[in-house]
C-alpha positions in Angstrom: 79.8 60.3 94.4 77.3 61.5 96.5 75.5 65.2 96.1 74.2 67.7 98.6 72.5 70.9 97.7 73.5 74.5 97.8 70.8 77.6 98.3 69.7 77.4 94.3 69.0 73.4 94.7 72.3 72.7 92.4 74.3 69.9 93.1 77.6 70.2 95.4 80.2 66.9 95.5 80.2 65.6 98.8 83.9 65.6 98.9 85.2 68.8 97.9 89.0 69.0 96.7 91.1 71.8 98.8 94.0 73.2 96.5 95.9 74.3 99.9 98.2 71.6 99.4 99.4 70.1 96.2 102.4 68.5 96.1 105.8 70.8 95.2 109.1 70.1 93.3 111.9 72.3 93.9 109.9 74.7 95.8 107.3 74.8 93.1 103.8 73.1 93.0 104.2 70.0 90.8 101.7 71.2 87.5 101.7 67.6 86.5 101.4 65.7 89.4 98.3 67.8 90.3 96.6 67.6 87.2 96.4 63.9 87.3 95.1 64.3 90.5 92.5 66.5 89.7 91.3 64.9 86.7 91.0 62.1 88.8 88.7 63.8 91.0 86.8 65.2 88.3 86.7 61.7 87.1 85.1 60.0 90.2 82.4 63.1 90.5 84.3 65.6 92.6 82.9 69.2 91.5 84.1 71.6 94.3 87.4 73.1 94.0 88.8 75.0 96.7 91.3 77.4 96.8 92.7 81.4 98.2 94.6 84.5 97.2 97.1 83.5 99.7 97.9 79.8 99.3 100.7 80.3 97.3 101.1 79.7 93.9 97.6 78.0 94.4 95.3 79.6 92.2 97.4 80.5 89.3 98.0 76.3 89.2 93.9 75.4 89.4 93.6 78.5 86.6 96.5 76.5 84.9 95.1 73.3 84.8 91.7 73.6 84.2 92.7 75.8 81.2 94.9 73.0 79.7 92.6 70.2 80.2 89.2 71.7 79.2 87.2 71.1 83.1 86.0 74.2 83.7 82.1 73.2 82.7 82.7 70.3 85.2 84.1 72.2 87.8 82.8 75.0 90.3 85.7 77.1 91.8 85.6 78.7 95.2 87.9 81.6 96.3 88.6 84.1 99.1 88.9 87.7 99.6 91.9 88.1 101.8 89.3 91.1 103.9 92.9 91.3 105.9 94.2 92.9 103.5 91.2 95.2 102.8 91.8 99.1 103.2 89.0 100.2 100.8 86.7 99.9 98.1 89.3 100.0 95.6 90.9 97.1 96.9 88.2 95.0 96.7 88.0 95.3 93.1 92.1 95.3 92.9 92.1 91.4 94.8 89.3 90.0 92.4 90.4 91.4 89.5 93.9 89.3 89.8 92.4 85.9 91.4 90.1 85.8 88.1 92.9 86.3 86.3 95.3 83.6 88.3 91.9 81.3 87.8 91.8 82.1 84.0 88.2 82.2 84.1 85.6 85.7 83.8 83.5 84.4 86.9 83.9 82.1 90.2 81.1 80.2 91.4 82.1 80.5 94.7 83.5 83.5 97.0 84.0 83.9 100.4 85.5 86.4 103.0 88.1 85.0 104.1 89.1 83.6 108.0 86.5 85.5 109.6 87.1 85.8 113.4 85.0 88.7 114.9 82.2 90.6 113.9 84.0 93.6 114.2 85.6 92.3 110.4 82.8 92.1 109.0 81.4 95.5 110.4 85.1 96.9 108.6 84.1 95.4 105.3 80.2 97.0 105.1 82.0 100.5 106.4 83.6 100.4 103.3 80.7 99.5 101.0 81.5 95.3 100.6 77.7 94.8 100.6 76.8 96.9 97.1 80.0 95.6 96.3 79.1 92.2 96.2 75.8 93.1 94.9 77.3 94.7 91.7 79.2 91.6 91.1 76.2 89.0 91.9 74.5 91.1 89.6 77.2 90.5 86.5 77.5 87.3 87.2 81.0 87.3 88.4 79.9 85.8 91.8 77.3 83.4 92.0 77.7 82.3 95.5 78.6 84.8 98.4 80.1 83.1 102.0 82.4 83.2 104.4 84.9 81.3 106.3 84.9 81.2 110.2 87.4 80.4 113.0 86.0 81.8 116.3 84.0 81.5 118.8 80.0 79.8 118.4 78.4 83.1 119.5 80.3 85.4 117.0 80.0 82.4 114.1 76.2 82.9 114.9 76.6 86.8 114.7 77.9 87.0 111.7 75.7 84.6 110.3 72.5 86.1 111.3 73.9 89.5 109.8 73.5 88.7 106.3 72.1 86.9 103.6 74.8 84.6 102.9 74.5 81.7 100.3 77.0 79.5 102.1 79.5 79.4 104.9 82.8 77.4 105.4 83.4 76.5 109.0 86.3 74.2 110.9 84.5 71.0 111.8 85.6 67.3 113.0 84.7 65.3 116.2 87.3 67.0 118.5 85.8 70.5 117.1 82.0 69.7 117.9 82.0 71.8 120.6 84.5 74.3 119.7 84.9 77.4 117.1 81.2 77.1 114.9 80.6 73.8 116.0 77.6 71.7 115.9 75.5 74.5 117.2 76.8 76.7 114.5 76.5 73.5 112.1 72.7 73.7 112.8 72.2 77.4 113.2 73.0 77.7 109.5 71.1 74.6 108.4 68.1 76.0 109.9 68.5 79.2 107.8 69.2 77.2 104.5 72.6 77.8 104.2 75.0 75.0 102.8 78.1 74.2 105.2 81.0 73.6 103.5 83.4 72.1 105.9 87.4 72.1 106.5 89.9 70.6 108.9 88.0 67.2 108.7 91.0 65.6 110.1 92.9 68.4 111.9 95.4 68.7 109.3 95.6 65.1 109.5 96.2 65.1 113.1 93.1 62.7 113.4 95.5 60.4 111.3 99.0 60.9 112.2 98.6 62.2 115.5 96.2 60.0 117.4 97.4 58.0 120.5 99.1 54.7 119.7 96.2 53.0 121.6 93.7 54.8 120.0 95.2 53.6 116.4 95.5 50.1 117.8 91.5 50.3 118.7 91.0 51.6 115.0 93.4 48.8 113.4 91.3 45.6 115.5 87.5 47.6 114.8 85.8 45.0 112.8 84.4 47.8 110.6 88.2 47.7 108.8 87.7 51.6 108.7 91.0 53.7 108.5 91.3 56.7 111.1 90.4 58.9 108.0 87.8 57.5 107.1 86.4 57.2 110.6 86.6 61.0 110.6 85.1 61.7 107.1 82.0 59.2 108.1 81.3 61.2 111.1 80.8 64.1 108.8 79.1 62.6 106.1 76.6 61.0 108.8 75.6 64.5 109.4 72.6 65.7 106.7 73.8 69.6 107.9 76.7 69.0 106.2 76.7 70.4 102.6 80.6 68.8 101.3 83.7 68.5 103.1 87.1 69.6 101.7 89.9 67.0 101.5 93.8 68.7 100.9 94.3 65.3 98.1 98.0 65.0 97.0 97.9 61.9 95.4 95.9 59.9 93.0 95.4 56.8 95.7 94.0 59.1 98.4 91.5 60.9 95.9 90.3 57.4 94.9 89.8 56.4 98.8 88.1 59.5 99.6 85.9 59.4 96.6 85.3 55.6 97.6 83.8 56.5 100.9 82.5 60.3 100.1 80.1 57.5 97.8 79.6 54.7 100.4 78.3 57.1 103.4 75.1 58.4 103.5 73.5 60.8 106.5 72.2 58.7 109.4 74.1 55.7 107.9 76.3 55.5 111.5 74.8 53.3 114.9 75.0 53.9 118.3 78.2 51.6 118.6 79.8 53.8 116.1 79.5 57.2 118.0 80.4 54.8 121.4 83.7 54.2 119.2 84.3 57.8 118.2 83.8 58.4 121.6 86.5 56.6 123.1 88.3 57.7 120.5 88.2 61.3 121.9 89.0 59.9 125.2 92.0 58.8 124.2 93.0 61.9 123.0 92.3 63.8 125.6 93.8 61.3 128.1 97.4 63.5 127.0 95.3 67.0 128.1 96.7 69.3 130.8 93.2 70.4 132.3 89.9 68.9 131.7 87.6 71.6 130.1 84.6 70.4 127.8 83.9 73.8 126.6 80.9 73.6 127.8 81.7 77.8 128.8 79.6 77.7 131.6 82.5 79.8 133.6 81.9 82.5 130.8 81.4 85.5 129.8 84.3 86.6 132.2 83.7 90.1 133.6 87.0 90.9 131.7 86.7 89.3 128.4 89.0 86.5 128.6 87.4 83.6 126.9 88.3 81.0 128.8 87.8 77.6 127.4 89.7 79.2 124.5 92.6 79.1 126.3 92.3 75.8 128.1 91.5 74.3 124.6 94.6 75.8 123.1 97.0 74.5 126.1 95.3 71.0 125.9 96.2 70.9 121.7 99.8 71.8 122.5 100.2 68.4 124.3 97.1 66.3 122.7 98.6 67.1 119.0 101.9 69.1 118.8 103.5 73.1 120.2 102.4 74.6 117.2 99.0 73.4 116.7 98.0 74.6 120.2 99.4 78.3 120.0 97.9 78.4 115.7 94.4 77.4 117.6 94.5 79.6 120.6 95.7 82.5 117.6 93.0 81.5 115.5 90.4 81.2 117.9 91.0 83.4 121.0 93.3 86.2 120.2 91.5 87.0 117.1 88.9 88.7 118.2 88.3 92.3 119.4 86.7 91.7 122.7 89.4 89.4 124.1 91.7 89.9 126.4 94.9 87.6 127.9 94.9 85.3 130.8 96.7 88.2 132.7 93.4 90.0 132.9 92.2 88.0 135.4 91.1 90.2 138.2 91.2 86.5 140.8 86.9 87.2 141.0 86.4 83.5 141.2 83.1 83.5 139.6 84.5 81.3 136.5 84.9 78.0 139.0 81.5 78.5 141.1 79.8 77.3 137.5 82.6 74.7 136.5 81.2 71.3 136.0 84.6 70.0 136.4 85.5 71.9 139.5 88.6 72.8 137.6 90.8 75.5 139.7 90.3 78.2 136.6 92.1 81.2 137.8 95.4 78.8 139.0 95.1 76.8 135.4 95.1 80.4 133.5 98.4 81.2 135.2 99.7 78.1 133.8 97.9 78.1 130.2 98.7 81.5 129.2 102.9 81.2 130.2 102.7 77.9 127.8 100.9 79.6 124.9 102.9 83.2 125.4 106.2 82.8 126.3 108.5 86.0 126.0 109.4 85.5 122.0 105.6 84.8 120.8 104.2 87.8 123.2 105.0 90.3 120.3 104.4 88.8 117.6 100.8 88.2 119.1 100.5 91.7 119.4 101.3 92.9 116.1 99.4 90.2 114.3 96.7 91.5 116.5 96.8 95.0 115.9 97.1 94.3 112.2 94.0 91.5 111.6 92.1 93.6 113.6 93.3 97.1 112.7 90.3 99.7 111.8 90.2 100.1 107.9 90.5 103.3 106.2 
């Protein structure tokens, strides 16, 4: 296993293990099943274990687990505040309070607030006194490492970033997002600053497995390198020195041992220029199924009305490039969430947008056709109240 360093110069497993997904048996996570598979991580040098208050029934089985086998010395846990469901102060200590005791353990190494979208979140969280909160428990050693995840936009990523003295950062990262949400700007912006990246969504869910064009699997299966989709996507990370450990949702004993393999055989700079030409057509592939042909390159933006524009188009694209669901969850995730956004029906027909597109794409007739595919009538109001709530003033 290879080792990157976090803030204090300790060691962090390249591969990190996401507890988001082990395995269930009827309708309950399979205790067994995923302590083999974490002791099997443990046992091929994996130390980061990932995990949040709302992945159900997830930290109460890590807590579980590393009781009953004696890991916890060998093991550094990471956690979320779910800042969602943050009204005030006393909440905060109400949320910890049961995760530690889900986690059976008096301290996490890790903590992050969770699925940061907008400064305006984070602004909520300080009104209410998060920062001599998390001060208070640095200070006990309860929390050893202070972060936050991101899905957003680059700008806001780098926002919230420069805002405060964060140990680490957890951001959505593969080669479709390295232009999108953090990206590699973002991936550098924190670098600079000394912050570790932790990173998830390696393979889109394993969309960059399952997913990918049949010709763009054929190119993989007849590469002389012999690499699997998967681990084509993991060695683009691990190429990447910026990149602290990448988290891997593991359900079985194989995949941990293949991960671990190449998390070990994949240094930083260890990729040539006919590998990124690969990865590259790759991409092209992929988006050769895309409704409109945006880069993100967001030279159309800002929009006098706040709609973010590649946003959208990168959401419609998804919803034909990977599947329905995945398109609207990333327009939600990445667009909608934020408090300065506004729908495709905004659109006051200015034109400015396309003088500035690259593409010459016809922006203000694409948005008509983007935002009826990613808000038909039934999803319109749930958008709005998940809105209202995620981003509802605290308290």
């Amino acid at each position: 296993m290879q080792y990157r360093k976090n803030k204090k110069g300790e060691d962090v497993s390249l591969l990190g293990y996401g507890c988001m997904r082990f395995s269930t048996k009827a309708g309950r996570i399979d205790l067994d099943k995923a302590e083999k598979e974490i002791l099997a991580a443990v046992e091929a040098g994996v130390n980061y274990f990932d995990t949040a208050y709302i992945y159900p029934g997830s930290e109460a089985a890590l807590g579980e687990i590393v009781e009953r086998t004696g890991i916890r010395e060998k093991i550094r846990i990471a956690t979320k505040l779910p800042q969602y469901l943050i009204t005030n102060q006393t909440a905060l200590d109400k949320y910890f309070s049961e995760q530690l005791s889900r986690l059976r353990t008096d301290f996490v190494e890790y903590y992050l607030m969770h699925h940061l979208t907008d400064y305006s979140q984070w602004e909520k969280l300080k009104a209410i006194g998060i920062e001599d909160w998390i001060k208070e428990k640095k200070a006990s050693g309860k929390i050893q490492n202070i972060g936050f995840s991101f899905h957003g936009t680059t700008e806001m990523f780098k926002k919230i970033l420069d805002d405060y003295d964060w140990d680490f950062c957890m951001i959505q990262y593969n080669y479709l997002d390295e232009v999108s949400q953090a990206g590699v700007s973002g991936l550098h912006a924190a670098a600079e600053k000394g912050i570790p990246v932790m990173i998830m969504e390696p393979l889109r869910g394993g969309k960059l497995v399952n997913l990918l064009p049949e010709s763009a699997k054929k190119m993989i299966s007849q590469h002389p390198h012999g690499w699997s989709a998967a681990e084509w996507g993991f060695r683009w990370l691990y190429n990447q020195s910026d990149v602290t450990c990448v988290l891997s949702g593991m359900n079985s004993v194989e995949m941990v041992n293949e991960n671990a393999r190449i998390a070990s055989d994949a240094p930083a700079g260890h990729f040539t220029e006919d590998d990124f030409a690969f990865i590259g057509k790759i991409i092209a592939e992929i988006k050769r199924t895309e409704k409109v042909g945006c880069t993100g390159c967001r030279y159309c933006m800002p929009c006098p009305k706040g709609i973010d524009i590649p946003g959208i188009f990168r959401g419609w694209n998804l919803m034909y490039s990977e599947t329905k669901v995945s398109g609207m969850k990333d327009y939600f995730q990445t667009t909608v969430l934020r408090k300065d956004s506004a729908f495709a029906t905004a659109c006051i027909g200015c034109g400015k947008c396309e003088k500035h597109c690259p593409q010459n794409i016809p922006i203000r007739e694409m948005l008509v056709k983007a935002d009826k595919a990613l808000r038909p009538w039934y999803v319109k109001p749930v958008i709005t109240i998940a809105k209202n709530y995620m981003l509802r003033e605290k308290k």
